[in-house]
C-alpha positions as CSV (number, residue, x, y, z in Angstrom):
1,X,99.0,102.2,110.3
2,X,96.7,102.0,113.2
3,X,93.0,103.7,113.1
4,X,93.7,106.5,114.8
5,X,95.2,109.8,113.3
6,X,98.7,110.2,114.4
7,X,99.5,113.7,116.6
8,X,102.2,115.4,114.9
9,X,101.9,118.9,116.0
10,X,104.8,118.3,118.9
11,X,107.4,117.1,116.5
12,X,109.9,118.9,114.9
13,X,108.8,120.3,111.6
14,X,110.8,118.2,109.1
15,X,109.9,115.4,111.2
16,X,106.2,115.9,111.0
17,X,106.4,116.4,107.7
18,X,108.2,113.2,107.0
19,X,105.9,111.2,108.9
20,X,102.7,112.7,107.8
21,X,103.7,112.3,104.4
22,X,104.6,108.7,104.5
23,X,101.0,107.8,106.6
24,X,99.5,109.3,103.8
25,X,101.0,107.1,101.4
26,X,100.1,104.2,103.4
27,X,96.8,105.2,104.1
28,X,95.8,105.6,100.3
29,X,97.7,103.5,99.1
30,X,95.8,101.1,96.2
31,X,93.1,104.2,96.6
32,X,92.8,105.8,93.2
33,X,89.6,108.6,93.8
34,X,91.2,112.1,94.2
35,X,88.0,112.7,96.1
36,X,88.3,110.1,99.0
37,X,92.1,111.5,99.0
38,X,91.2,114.8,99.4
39,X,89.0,114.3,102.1
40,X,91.7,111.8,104.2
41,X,94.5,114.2,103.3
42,X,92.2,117.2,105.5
43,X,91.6,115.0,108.2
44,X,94.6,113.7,108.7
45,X,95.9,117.4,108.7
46,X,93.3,119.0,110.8
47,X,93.4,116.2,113.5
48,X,97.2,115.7,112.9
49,X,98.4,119.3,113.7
50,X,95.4,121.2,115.3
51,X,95.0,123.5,112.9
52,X,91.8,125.9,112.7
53,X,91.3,124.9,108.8
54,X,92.4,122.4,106.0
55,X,91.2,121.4,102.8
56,X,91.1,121.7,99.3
57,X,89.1,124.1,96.8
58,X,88.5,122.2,93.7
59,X,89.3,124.4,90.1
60,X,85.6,124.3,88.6
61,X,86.5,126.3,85.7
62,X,89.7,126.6,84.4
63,X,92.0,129.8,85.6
64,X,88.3,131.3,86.8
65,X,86.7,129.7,89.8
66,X,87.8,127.6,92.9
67,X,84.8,126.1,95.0
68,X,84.8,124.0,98.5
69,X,86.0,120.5,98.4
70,X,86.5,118.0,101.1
71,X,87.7,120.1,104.2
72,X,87.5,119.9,108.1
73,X,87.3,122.8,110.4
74,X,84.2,125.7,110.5
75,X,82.5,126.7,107.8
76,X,84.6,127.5,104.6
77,X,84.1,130.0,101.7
78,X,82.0,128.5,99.1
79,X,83.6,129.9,95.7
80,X,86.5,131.7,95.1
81,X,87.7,133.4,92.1
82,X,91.1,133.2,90.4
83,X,93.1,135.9,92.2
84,X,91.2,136.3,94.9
85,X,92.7,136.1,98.5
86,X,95.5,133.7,99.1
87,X,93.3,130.9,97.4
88,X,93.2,132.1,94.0
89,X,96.7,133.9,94.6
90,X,98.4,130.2,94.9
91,X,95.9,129.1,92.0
92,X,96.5,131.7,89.2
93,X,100.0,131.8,89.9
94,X,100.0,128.1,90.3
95,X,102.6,129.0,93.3
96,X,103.0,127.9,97.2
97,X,101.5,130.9,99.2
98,X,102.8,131.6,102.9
99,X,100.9,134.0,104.8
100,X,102.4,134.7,108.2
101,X,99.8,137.6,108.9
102,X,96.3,137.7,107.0
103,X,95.6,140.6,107.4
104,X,98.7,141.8,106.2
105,X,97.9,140.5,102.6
106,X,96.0,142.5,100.5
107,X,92.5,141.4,99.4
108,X,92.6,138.6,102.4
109,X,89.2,136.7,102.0
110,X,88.0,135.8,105.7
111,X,86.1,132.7,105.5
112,X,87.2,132.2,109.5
113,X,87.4,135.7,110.8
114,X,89.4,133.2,113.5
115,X,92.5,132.9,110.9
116,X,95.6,134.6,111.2
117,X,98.4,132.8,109.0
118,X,97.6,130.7,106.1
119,X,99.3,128.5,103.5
120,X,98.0,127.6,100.0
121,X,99.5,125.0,97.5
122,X,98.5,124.5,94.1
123,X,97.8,120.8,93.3
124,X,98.7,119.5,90.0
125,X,97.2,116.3,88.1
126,X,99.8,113.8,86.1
127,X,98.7,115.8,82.9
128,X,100.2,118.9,84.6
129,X,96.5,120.4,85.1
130,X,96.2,122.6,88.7
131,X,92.8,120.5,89.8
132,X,92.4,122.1,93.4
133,X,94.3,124.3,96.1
134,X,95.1,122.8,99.4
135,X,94.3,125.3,102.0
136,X,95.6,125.6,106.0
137,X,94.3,128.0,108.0
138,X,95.6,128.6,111.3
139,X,94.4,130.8,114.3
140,X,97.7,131.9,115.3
141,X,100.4,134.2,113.8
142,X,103.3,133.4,111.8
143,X,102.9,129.4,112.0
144,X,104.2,128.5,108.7
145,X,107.4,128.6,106.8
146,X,109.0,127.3,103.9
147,X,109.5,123.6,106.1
148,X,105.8,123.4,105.5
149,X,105.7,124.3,102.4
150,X,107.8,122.2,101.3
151,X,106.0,119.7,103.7
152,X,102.5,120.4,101.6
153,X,104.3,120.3,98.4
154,X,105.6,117.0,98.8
155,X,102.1,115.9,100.0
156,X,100.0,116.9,97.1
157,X,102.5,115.1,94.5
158,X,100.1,112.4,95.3
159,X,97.6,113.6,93.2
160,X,100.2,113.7,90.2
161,X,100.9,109.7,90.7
162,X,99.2,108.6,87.1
């Protein structure tokens, strides 16, 4: 894979998907720090598809407290608890969260007071533990859909590979 972060935000949807998922794969491939994937998995996100926000919160105490991991975009909540907003919706009920309006959903945390739509996905270790949230923000309405969530599911199985 070249250097450069592919543009996927003009392809079709499954397409993207596809792609992205597989340049991940190549990317950290023989990588083994959930860390350093975490962090390449945001950029290649953010730059990827233009959107406002993405990255994880890491699970700092079990079915209590999400805080900030590796991210790009502005400035991101620090902590969240379990339940709170759509981060700690997706992460207590260890479900995919599609937000097509955020101010539609009740008890919305605005990190960005730029974000309209979001999109949470619990991550899950080999052992089955939920270890972080991935989190996309976006600044327009109604941009995704169960395509990208099935998208983001199929990315974060890399952090179940052992």
């Amino acid at each position: 894979m070249s250097e450069q972060i592919a543009d996927y935000s003009n392809l079709p949807k499954v397409e993207a998907w596809t792609r992205l998922n597989a340049d991940v794969r190549t990317v950290l491939e023989g990588i083994d720090d959930d860390v350093a994937a975490m962090a390449t998995i945001s950029a290649m996100l953010y730059h990827g598809f233009g959107h406002l926000w993405a990255g994880f919160y890491r699970v700092v105490e079990p079915d209590r407290l999400l805080r900030v991991g590796p991210y790009q975009g502005s400035l991101g909540c620090l902590e969240i608890a379990f339940g709170s907003g759509v981060c700690g919706t997706a992460a207590a009920e260890r479900r995919t969260v599609v937000v097509p309006d955020v101010n539609r959903f009740p008890g919305h945390i605005a990190c960005d007071a730029s974000a309209r739509s979001e999109i949470v996905t619990p991550v899950v270790n080999g052992k089955g533990e939920l270890t972080a949230v991935l989190d996309i923000d976006s600044e327009h309405l109604e941009t995704f859909d169960d395509e990208d969530a099935r998208g983001i599911e199929t990315l974060v199985t890399w952090f179940a590979r052992r």
